[in-house]
C-alpha positions as CSV (number, residue, x, y, z in Angstrom):
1,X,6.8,-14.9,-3.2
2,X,8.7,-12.2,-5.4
3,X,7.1,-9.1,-4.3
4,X,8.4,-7.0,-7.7
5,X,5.5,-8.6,-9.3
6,X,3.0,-6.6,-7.7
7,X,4.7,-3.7,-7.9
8,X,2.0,-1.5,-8.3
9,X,4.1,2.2,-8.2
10,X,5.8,1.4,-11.2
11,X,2.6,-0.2,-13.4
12,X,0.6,3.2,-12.4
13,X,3.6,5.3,-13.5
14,X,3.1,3.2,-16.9
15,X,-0.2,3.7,-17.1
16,X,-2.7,0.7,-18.2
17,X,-5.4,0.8,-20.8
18,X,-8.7,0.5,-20.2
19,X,-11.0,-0.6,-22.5
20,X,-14.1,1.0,-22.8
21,X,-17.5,-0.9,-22.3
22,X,-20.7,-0.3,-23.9
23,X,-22.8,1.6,-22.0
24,X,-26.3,-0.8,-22.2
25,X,-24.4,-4.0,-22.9
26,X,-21.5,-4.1,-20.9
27,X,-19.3,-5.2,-24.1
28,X,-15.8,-3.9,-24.6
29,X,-15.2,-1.5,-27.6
30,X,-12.5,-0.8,-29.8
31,X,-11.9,3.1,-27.6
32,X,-9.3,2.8,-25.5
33,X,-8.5,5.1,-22.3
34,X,-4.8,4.8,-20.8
35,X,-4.8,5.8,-17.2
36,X,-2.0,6.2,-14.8
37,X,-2.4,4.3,-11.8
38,X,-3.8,5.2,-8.0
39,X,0.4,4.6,-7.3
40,X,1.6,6.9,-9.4
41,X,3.3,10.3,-9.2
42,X,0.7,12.2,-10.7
43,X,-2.2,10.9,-8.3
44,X,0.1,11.5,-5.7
45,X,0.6,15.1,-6.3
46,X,-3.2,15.3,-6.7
47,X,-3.5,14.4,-3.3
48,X,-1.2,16.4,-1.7
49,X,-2.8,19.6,-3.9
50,X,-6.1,18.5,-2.7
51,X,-4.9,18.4,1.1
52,X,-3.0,21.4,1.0
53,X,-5.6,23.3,-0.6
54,X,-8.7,21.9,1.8
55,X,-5.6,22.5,5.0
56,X,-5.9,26.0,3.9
57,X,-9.6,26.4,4.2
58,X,-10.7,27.8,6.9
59,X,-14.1,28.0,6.6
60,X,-14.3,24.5,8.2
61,X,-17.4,23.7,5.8
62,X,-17.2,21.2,3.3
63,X,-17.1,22.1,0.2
64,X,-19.0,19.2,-2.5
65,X,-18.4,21.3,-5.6
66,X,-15.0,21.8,-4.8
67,X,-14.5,18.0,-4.0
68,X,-16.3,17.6,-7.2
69,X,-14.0,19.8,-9.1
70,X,-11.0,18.1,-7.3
71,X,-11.9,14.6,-8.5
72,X,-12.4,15.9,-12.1
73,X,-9.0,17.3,-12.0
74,X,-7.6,14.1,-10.7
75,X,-9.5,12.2,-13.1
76,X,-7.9,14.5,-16.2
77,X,-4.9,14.3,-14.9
78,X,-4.6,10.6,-14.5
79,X,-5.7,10.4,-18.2
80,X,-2.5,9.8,-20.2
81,X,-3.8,9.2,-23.6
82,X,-7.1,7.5,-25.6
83,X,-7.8,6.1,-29.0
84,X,-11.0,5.2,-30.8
85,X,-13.2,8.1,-28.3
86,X,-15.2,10.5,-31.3
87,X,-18.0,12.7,-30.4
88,X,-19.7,13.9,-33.5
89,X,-16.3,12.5,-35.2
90,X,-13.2,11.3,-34.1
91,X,-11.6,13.3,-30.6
92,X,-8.4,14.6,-30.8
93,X,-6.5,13.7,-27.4
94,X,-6.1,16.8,-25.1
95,X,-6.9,17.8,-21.5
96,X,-10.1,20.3,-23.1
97,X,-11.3,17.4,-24.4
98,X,-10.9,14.1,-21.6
99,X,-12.7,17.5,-19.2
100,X,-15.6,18.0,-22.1
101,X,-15.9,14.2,-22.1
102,X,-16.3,12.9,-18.7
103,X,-18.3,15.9,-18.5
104,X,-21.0,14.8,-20.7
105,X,-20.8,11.2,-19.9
106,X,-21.3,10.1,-16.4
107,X,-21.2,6.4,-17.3
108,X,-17.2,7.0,-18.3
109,X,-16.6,8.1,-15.6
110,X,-18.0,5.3,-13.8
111,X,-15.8,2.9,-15.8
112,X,-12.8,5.0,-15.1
113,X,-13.0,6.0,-11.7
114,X,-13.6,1.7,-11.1
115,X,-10.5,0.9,-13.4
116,X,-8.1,3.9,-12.2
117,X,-9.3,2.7,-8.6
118,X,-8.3,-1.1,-9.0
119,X,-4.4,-1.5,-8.0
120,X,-4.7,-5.2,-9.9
121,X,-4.8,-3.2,-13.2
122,X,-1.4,-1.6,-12.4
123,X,0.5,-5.0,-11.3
124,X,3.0,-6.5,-13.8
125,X,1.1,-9.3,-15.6
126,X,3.3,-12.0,-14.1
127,X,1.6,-11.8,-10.6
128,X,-1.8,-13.4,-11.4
């Protein structure tokens, strides 16, 4: 078995697209969300932010809006680029407006949280 094809460090570096499902009927749509993977640099640096900042607490009381924040942060920051998203029009790609969307829709957040989550997205194509 040639373990490069499930190299899953350099596929979440690249980033995979997701595409988004209807919210009622499941069906993909033509938006698209391109996510960097749970391998890659930028979710790693999340994590250690998130350590080092909840290391430093010393409150020793957990904190849910500040996890909640956190994961909203890590979500945005995974988020390397979309097409097709509008809201009221069509939705110029920036970090104001991935935050103002998974705001206001819960349900893509869902689907992204499952898809960034899923190291089989990130894996070169040749290992299924």
């Amino acid at each position: 078995m040639d373990l490069s094809n499930f190299d899953t460090v350099k596929g979440s570096d690249e980033g995979a697209v997701m595409y988004v499902r209807h919210p009622v009927t499941n069906e993909k749509t033509d938006a698209w969300i391109k996510l960097a993977g749970p391998d890659s640099k930028i979710a790693k640096q999340r994590r250690a932010e998130i350590r080092r900042r909840f290391r430093n607490d010393k409150s020793g009381e957990l904190d849910f809006d500040a996890l909640e924040e956190e994961a909203m942060q890590t979500r945005i920051s995974v988020t390397l680029d979309w097409g097709g998203i509008e809201l009221d029009g069509k939705l110029a790609f920036n970090k104001t407006n991935v935050k103002k969307v998974y705001q206001q829709f819960p349900w893509l957040v869902e689907q992204v949280d499952k898809f960034q989550g899923d190291r089989v997205n990130f894996m070169n194509t040749s290992s299924e």
